[in-house]
Backbone bond lengths (Angstrom), bond angles and torsions (degrees), N, CA, C in turn:
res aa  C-N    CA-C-N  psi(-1)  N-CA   C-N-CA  omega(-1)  CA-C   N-CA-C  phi
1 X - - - 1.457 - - 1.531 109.03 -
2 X 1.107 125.19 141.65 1.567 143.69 -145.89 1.702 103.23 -103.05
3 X 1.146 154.62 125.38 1.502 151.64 -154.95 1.944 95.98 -124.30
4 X 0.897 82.74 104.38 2.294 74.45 156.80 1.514 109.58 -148.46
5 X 1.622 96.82 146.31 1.202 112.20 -163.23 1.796 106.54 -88.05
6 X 1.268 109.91 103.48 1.835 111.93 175.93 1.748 109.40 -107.29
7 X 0.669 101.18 -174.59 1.847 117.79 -154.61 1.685 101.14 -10.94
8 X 0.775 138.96 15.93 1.451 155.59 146.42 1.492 114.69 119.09
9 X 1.220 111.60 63.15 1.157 139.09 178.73 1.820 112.80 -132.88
10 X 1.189 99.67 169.27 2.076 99.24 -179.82 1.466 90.79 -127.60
11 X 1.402 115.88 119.66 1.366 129.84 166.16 1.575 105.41 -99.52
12 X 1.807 108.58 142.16 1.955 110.58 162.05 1.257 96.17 -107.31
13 X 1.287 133.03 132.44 1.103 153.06 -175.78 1.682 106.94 -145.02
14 X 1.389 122.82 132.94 1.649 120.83 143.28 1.291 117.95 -109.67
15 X 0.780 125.91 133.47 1.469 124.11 171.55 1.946 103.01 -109.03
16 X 1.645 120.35 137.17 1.242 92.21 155.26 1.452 133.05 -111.99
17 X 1.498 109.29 24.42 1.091 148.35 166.49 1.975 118.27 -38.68
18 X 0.940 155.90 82.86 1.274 159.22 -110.30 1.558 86.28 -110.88
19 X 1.725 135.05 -29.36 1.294 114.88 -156.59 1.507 77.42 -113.16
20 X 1.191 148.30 -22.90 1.630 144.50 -149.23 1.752 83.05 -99.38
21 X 1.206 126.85 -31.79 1.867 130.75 -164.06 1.604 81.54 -77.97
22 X 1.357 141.64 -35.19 1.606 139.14 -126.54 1.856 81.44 -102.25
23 X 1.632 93.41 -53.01 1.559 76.62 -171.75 1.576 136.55 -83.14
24 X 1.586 111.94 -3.34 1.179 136.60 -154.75 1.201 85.63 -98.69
25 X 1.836 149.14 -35.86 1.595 172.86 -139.70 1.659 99.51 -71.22
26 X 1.257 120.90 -53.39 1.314 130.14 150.34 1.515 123.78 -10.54
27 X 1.242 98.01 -82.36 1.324 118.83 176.62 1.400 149.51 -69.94
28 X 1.511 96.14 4.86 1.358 118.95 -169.55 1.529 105.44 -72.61
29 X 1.215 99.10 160.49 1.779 97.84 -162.14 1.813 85.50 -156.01
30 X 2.027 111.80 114.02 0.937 149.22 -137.97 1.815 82.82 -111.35
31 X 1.031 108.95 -66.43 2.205 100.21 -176.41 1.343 93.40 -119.34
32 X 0.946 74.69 128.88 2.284 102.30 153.69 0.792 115.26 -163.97
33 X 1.776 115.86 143.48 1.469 137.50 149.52 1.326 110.80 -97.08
34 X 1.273 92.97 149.27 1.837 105.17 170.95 1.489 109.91 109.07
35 X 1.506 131.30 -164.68 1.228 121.42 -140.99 1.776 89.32 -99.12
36 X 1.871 103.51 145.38 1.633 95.70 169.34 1.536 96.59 -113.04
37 X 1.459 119.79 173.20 1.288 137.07 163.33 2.008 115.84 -100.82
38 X 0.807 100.95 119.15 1.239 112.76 -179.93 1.398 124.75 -74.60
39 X 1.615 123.43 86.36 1.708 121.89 -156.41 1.449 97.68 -80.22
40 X 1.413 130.43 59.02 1.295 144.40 -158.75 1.581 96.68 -70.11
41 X 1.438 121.12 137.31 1.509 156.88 168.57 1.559 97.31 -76.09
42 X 1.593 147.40 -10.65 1.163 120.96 -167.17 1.466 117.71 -63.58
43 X 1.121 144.67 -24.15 1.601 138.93 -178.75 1.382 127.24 -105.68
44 X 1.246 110.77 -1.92 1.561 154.55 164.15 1.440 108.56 -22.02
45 X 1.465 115.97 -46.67 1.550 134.87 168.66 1.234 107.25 -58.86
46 X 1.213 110.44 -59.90 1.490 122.37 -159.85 1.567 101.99 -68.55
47 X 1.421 135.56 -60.30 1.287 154.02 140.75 1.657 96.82 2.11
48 X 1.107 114.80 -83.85 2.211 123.19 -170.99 1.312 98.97 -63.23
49 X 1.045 127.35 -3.20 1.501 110.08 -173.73 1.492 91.25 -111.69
50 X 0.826 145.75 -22.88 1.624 153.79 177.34 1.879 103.83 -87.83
51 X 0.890 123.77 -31.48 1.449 125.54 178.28 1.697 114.07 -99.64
52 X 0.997 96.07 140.45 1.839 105.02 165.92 1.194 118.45 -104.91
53 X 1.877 118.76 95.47 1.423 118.05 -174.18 1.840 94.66 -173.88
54 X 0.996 102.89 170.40 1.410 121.32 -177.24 2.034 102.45 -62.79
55 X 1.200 97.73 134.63 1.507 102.25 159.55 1.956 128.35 -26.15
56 X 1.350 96.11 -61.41 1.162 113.76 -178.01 1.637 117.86 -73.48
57 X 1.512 104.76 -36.13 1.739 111.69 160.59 1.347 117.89 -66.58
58 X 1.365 115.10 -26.00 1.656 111.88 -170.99 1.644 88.22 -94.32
59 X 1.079 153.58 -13.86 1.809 154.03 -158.00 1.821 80.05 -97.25
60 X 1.095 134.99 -42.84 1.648 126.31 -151.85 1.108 95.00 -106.85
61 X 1.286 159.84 21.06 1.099 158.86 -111.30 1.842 102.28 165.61
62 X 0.859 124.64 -50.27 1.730 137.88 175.39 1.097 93.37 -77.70
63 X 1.351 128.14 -83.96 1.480 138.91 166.97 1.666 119.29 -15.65
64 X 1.129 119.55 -46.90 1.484 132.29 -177.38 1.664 89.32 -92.23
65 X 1.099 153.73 -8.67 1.410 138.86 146.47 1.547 117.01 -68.27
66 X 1.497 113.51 -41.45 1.248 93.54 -175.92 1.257 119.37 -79.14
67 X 1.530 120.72 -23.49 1.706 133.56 175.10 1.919 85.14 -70.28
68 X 0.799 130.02 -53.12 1.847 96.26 177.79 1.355 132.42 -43.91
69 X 1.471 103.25 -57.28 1.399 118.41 162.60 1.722 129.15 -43.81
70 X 1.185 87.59 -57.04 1.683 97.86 177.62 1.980 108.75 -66.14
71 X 1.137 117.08 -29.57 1.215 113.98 147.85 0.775 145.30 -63.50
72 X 1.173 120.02 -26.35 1.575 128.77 -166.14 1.730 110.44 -82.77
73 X 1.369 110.01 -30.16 1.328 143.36 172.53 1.868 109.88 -54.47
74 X 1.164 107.91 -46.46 1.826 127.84 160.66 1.429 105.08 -79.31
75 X 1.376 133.42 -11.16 1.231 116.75 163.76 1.809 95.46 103.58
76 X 1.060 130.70 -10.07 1.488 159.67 169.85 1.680 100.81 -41.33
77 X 1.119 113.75 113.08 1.966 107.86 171.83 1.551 106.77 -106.52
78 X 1.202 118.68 130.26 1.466 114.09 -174.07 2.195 86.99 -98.59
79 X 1.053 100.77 132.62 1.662 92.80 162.67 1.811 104.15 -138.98
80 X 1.277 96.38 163.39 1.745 131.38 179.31 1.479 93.51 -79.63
81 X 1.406 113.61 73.58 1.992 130.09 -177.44 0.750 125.34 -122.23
82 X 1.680 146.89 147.15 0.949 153.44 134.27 1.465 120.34 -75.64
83 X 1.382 124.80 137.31 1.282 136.18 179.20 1.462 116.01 -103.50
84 X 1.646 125.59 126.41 1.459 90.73 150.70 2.002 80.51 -166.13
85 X 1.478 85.28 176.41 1.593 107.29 -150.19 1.569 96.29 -99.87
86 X 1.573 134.41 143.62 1.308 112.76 175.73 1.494 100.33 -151.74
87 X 1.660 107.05 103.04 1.458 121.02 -177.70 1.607 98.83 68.19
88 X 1.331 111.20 32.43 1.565 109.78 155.09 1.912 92.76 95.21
89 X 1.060 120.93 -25.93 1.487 117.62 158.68 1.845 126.70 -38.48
90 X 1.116 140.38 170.75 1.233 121.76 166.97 1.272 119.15 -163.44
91 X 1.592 116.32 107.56 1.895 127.39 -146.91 1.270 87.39 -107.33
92 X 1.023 106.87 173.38 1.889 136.10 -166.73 1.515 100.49 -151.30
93 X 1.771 120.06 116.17 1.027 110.16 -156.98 1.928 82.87 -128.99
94 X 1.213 113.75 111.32 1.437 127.08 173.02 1.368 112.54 -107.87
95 X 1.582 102.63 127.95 1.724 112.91 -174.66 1.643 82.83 -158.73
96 X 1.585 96.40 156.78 1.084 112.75 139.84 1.472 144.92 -28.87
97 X 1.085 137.93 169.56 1.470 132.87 167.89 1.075 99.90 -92.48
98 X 2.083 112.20 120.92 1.523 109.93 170.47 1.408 89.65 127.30
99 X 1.715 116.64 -52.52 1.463 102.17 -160.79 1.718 115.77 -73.11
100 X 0.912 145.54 40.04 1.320 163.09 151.73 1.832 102.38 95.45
101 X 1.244 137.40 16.19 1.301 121.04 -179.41 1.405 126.65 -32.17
102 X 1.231 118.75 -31.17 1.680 137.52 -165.68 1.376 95.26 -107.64
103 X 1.005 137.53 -24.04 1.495 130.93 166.77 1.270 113.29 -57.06
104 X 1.734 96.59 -61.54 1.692 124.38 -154.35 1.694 91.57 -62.87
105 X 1.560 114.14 -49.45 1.641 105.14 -165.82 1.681 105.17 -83.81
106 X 1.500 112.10 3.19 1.243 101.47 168.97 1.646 117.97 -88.97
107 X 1.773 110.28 -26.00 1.112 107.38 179.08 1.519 123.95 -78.28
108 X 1.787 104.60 -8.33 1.566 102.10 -179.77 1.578 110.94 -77.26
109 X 1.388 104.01 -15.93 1.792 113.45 -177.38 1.211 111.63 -68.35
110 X 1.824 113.77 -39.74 1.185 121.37 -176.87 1.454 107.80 -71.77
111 X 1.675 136.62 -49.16 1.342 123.63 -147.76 1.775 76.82 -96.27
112 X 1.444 146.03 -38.25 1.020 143.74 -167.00 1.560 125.51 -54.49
113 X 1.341 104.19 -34.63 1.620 141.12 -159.89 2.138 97.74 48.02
114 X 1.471 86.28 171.40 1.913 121.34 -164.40 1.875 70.07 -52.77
115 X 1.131 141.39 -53.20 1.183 127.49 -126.33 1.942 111.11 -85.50
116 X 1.607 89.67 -9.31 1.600 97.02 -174.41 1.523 92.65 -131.56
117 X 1.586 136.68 -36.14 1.454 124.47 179.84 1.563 109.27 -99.45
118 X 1.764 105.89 151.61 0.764 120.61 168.05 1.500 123.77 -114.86
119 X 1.920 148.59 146.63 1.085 111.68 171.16 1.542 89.66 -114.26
120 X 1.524 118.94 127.82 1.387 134.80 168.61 1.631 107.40 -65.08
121 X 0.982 103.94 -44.07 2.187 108.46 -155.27 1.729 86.38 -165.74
122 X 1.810 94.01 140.61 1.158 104.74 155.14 1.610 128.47 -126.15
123 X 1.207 87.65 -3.49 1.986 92.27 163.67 1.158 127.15 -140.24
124 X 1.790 127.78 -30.47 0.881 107.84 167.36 1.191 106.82 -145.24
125 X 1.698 128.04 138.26 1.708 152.73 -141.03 1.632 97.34 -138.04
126 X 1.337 110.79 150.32 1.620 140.44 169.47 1.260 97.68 -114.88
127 X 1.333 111.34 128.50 1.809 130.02 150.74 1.126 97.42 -105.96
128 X 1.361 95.29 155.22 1.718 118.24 154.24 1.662 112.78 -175.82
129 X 1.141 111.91 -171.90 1.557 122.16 -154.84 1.484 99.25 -103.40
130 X 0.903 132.30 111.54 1.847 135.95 172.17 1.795 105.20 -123.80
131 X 1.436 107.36 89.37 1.547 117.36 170.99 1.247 100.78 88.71
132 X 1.470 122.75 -111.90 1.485 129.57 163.58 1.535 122.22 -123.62
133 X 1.340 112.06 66.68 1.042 133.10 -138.76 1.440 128.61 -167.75
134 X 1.384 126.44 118.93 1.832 102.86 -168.31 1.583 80.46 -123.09
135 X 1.593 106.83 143.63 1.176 131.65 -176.84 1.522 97.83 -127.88
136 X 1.883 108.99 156.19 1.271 123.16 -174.12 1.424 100.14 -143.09
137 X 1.663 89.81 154.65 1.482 118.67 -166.49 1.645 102.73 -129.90
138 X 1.253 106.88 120.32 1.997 116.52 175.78 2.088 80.36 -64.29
139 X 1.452 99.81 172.42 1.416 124.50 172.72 1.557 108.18 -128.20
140 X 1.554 113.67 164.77 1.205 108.42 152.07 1.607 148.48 -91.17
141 X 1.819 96.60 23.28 1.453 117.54 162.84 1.319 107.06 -83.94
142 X 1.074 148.62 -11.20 1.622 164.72 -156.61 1.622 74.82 -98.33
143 X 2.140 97.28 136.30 1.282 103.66 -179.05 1.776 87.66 -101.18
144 X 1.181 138.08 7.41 1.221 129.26 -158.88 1.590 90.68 -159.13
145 X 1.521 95.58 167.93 1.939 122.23 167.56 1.398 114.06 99.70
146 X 1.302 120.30 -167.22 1.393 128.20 176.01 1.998 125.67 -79.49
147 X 0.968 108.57 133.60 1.764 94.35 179.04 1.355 108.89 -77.07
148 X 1.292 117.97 135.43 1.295 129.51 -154.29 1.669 93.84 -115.41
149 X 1.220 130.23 24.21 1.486 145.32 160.45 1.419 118.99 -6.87
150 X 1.333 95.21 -80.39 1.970 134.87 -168.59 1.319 106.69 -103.37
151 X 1.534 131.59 -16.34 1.641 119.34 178.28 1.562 91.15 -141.71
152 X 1.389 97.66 178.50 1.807 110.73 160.81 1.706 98.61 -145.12
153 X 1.603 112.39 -168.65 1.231 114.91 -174.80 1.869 110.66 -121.14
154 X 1.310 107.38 140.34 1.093 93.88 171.60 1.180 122.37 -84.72
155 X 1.520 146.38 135.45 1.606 151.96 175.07 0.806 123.95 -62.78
156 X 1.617 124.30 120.90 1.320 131.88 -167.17 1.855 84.15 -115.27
157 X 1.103 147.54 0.03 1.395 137.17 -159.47 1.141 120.31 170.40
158 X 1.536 113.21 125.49 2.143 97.15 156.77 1.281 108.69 -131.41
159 X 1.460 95.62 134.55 1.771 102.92 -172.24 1.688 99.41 -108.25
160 X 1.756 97.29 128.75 1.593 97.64 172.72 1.739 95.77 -102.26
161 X 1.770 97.36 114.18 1.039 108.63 151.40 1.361 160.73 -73.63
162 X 1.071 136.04 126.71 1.595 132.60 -159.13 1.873 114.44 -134.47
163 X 1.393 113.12 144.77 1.140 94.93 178.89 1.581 117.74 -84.37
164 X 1.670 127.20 146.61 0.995 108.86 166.31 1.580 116.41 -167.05
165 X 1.243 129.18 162.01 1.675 141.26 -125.52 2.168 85.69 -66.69
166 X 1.151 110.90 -28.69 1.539 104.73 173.04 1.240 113.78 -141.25
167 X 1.447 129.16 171.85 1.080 133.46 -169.37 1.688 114.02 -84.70
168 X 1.144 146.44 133.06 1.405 155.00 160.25 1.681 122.58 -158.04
169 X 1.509 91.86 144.34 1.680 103.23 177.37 1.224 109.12 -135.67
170 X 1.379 120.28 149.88 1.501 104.84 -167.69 2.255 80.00 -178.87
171 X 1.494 82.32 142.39 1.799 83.65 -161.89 1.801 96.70 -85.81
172 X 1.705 102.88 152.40 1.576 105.62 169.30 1.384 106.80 -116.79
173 X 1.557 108.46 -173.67 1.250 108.84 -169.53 1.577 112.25 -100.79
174 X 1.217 139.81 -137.58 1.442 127.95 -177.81 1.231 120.70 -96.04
175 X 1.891 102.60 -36.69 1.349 115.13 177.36 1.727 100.37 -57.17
176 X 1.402 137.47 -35.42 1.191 125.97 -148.49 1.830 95.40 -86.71
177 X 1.264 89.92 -42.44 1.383 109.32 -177.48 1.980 116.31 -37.70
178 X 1.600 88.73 -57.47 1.550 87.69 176.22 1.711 108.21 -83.56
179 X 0.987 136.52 -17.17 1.653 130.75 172.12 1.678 111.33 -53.48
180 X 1.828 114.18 -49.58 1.168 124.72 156.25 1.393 117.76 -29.82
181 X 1.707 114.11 -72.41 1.210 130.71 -158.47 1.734 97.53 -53.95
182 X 1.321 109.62 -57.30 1.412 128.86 -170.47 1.374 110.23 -47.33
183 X 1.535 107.86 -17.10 1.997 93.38 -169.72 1.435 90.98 -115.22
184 X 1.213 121.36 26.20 1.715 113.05 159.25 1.341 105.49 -110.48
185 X 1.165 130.28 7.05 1.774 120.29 -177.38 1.469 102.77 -121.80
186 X 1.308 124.65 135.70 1.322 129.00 153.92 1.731 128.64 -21.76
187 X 1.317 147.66 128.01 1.521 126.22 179.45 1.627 115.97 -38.69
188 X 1.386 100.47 -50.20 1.268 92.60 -164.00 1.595 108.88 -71.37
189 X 0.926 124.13 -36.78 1.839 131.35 -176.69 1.879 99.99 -65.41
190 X 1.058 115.35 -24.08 1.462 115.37 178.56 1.526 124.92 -94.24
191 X 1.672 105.36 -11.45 1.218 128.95 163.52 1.917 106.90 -57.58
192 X 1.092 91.69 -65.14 1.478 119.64 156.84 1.316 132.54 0.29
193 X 1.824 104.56 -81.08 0.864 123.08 168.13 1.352 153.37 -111.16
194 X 1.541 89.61 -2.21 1.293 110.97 176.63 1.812 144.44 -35.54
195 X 1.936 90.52 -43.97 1.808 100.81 160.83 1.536 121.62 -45.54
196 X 1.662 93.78 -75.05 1.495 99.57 147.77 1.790 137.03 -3.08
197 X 1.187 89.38 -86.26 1.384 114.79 -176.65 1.811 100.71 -42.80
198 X 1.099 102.33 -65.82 1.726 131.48 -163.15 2.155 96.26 -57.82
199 X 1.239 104.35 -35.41 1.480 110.43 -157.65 1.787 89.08 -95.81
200 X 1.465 130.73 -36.09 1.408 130.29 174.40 1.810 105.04 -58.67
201 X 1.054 95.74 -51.76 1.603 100.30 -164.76 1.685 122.19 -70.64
202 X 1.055 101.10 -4.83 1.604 108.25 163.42 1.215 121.22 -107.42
203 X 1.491 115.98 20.44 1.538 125.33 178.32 2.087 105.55 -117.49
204 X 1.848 93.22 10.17 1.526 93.40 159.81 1.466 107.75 -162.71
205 X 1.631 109.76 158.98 1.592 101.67 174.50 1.605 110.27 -52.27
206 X 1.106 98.57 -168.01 1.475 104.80 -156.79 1.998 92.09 -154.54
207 X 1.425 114.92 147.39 1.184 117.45 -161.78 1.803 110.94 -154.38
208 X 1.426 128.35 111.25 1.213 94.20 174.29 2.031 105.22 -112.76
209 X 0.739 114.39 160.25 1.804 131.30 -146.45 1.737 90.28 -134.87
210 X 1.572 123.32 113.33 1.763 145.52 151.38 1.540 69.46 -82.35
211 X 1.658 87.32 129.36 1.366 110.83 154.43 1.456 121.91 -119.73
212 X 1.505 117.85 99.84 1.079 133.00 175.71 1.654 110.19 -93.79
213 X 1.314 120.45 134.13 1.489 93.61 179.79 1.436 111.28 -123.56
214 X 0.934 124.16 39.72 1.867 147.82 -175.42 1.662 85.56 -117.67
215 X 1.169 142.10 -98.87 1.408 144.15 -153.56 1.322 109.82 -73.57
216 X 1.539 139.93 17.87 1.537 141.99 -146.30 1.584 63.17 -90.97
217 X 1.710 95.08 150.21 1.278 113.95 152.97 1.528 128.67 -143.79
218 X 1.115 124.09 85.94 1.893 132.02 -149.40 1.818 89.77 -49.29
219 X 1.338 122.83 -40.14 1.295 104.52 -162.70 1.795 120.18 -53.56
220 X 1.396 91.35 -35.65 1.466 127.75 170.06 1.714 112.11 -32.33
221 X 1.560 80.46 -67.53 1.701 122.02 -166.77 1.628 111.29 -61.64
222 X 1.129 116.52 -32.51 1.654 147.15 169.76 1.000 115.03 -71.86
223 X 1.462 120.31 -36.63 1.653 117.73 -164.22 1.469 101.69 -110.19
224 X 1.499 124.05 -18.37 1.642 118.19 164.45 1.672 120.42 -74.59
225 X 1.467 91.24 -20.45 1.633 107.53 -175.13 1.776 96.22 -76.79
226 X 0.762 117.71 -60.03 1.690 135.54 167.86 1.269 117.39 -26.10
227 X 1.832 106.38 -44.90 1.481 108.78 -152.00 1.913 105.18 -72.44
């Protein structure tokens, strides 16, 4: 059984999956002591036979439920994020599926250049609380970013992104913050996580971002992040 170290935890996992082994390869973690989590396959059957999707989509997909769960338990938030770093800053960009997250952190790379942006994660990110402080970890469901193995980042921001007819950012407060959070999760999954959720999100500003990407203007984008 195969050990890799994700949001700073040691998972045993096999996969015999050739593209799910490729991306998980990263993360593999060769010695450890101390406690592992077991990303155990037992209901896995039961799971594909109830879903309509490819083998390998329903394995990353089951799998990424139980690493939520088993996190969530450490106090661990798995979210649907984009990561990326800006002049050494480091935002957490939560949207929906659709609302451009992978666009938006691709276009800050472009007008930003390699030399000031970074992209950490483009789909799916770990928060959690380190001192007074919430730090993030890319995963190996993320088809893109840095492996977050041996470090994580500390949070300077999370912007809930949305699409809309022009570009604006402008920071909210917590209450708004979790109402957002709340209408991307199912009831019952938000039942869930909500303490969690509610107790992470007041350990950083909070930001929501119209993503227009014709009028985006980073200088803009820099100086609200700043303010």
């Amino acid at each position: 059984m195969l050990r890799y170290k994700i949001a700073g935890e040691t998972w045993e996992y096999n996969s015999r999956r050739d593209n799910i082994k490729k991306q998980f390869s990263q993360y593999e973690c060769l010695n450890h002591n101390g406690d592992v989590i077991n990303l155990g396959m037992e209901g896995f059957v039961d799971f594909m036979n109830h879903h309509s999707m490819s083998d390998e989509q329903a394995e990353r997909i089951y799998t990424l439920q139980i690493f939520a769960d088993e996190l969530l338990k450490r106090e661990k938030l798995l979210l649907h994020a984009a990561v990326v770093t800006v002049r050494s800053r480091c935002f957490v960009i939560v949207g929906r599926p659709g609302e451009g997250k992978s666009t938006f952190a691709g276009l800050l790379l472009e007008k930003g250049g390699q030399n000031c942006v970074s992209i950490i994660a483009d789909d799916r990110a770990v928060i959690a609380q380190n001192d007074n402080h919430l730090e993030v970890w890319n995963t190996p469901w993320s088809k893109k970013g840095i492996c977050c193995k041996e470090r994580n980042y500390a949070v300077d921001g999370i912007i809930f992104i949305e699409k809309g007819q022009r570009y604006e950012i402008y920071e909210i407060n917590d209450e708004k913050a979790m109402k957002m959070l709340k209408s991307m999760y199912p009831h019952n999954v938000w039942e869930k996580i909500y303490v969690v959720a509610g107790k992470l999100l007041k350990m950083s500003k909070t930001y929501k971002l119209f993503n227009n990407l014709i009028d985006f203007d980073i200088n803009d984008f820099e100086k609200v992040l700043n303010g």
